[in-house]
C-alpha positions, 0 to 999 in steps of 0.5 A: 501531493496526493494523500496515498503519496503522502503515506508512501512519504512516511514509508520512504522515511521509515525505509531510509532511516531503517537498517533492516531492509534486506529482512524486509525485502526477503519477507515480501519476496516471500509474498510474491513467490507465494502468489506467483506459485498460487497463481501459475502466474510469471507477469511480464509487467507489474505497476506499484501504486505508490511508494512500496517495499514490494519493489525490493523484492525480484520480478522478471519483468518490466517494472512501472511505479505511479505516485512517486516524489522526486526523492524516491525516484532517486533513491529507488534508482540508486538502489538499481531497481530499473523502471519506468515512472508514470505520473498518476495524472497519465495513467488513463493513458494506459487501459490494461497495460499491466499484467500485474498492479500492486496497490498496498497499505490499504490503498483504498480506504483513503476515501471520503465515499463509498463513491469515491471507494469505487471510483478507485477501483474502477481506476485501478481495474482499468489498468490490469490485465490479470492480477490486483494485489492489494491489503486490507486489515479485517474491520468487520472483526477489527479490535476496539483497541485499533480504532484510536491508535495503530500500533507503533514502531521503533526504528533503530540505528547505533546513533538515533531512533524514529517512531512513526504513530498513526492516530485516527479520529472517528467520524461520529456521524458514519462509524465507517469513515474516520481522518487519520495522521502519522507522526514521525518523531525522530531522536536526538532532537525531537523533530515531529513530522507530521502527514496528513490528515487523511480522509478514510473510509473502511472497505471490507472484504465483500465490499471490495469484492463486489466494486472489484467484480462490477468493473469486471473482475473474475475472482476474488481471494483474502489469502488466509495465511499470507499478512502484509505489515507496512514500515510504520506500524506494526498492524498486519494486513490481509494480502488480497488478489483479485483476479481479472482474466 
């Protein structure tokens, strides 16, 4: 299992053990209905890279999802939510295939290398024909505070709560690159889950700008007023289109 698939594990057991999903579907349908109208854009294809709250949301068009397990393909089928899984070995079968690519919960700082940073983009601008959506948090200004420990959350039925915690460990070597864990802790029981650990490097704005034009992008925007937050922390993240047609 690839370390992103393990983070969209984390997410699925945040989505499943939750109770507020149509508050979180309707929040990134707001996302999308903003991009959609900033753009002009009505895409006929849209590709998810991994496990994504994203897919809840309402698109006319043919959906396609990558990195997947088995228990989310049935889950998201249940759901009714109609698509087409492409195993991410495949998808250098399918070079601008997708109008649309949404890679989110910072997809690209899981990383050992700025080499392997841009490898990921490459991969990802191979894909794409119009439009990557994708998140970021800002680590040019980030808070010292996050460096340790992202901020929790709490789940909650009638009968049981889950806490995911997502702790990281800096390199001392290179104060851009740290390993991270996420820990799920459900209740009763105590039962610890732990994913990872991680390879991370932090990508920054004009960092992720430049990879992004030199495989062939035309435009680049950190949308000021739009944030994304995933299930299992509460950190926002910048929303980002980069803009290749």
């Amino acid at each position: 299992m690839s370390d992103f698939m393990q983070v969209g594990t984390a997410n699925f057991q945040a989505c499943i053990n939750g109770t507020r999903m149509s508050d979180t579907a309707a929040k990134k349908q707001e996302i999308v209905d903003t991009l959609e109208s900033y753009h002009n854009l009505s895409p006929v294809s849209v590709l998810f890279v991994g496990f994504s709250t994203f897919m809840f949301a309402q698109y006319n068009a043919n959906l396609y999802a990558t990195d997947l397990t088995d228990e989310m393909q049935e889950y998201l089928s249940a759901q009714g939510i109609q698509y087409t899984y492409i195993p991410r070995a495949d998808l250098g079968k399918y070079n601008k295939k997708f109008q649309v690519v949404i890679a989110v919960d910072e997809f690209f700082t899981y990383a050992k290398s700025d080499e392997e940073q841009r490898a990921l983009v490459l991969e990802i601008s191979n894909l794409v024909t119009d439009y990557l959506i994708t998140t970021l948090r800002d680590y040019k200004n980030q808070d010292y505070r996050d460096r340790e420990f992202s901020q929790p959350t709490v789940l909650r039925t009638q009968d049981s709560s889950t806490i995911f915690l997502e702790a990281h460990d800096s390199n001392t070597q290179d104060r851009n690159a740290w390993t991270s864990n996420i820990y799920q802790i459900s209740n009763p029981g105590n039962n610890l889950i732990t994913y990872g650990t991680f390879d991370r490097r932090a990508m920054y704005f004009k960092q992720l700008a430049k990879f992004s034009i030199d495989a062939g992008a035309s435009n680049f925007l950190v949308h000021k007023n739009l944030m994304y937050k995933s299930l299992i922390k509460k950190n926002y993240e910048h929303v980002i289109t980069v803009k290749f047609n």
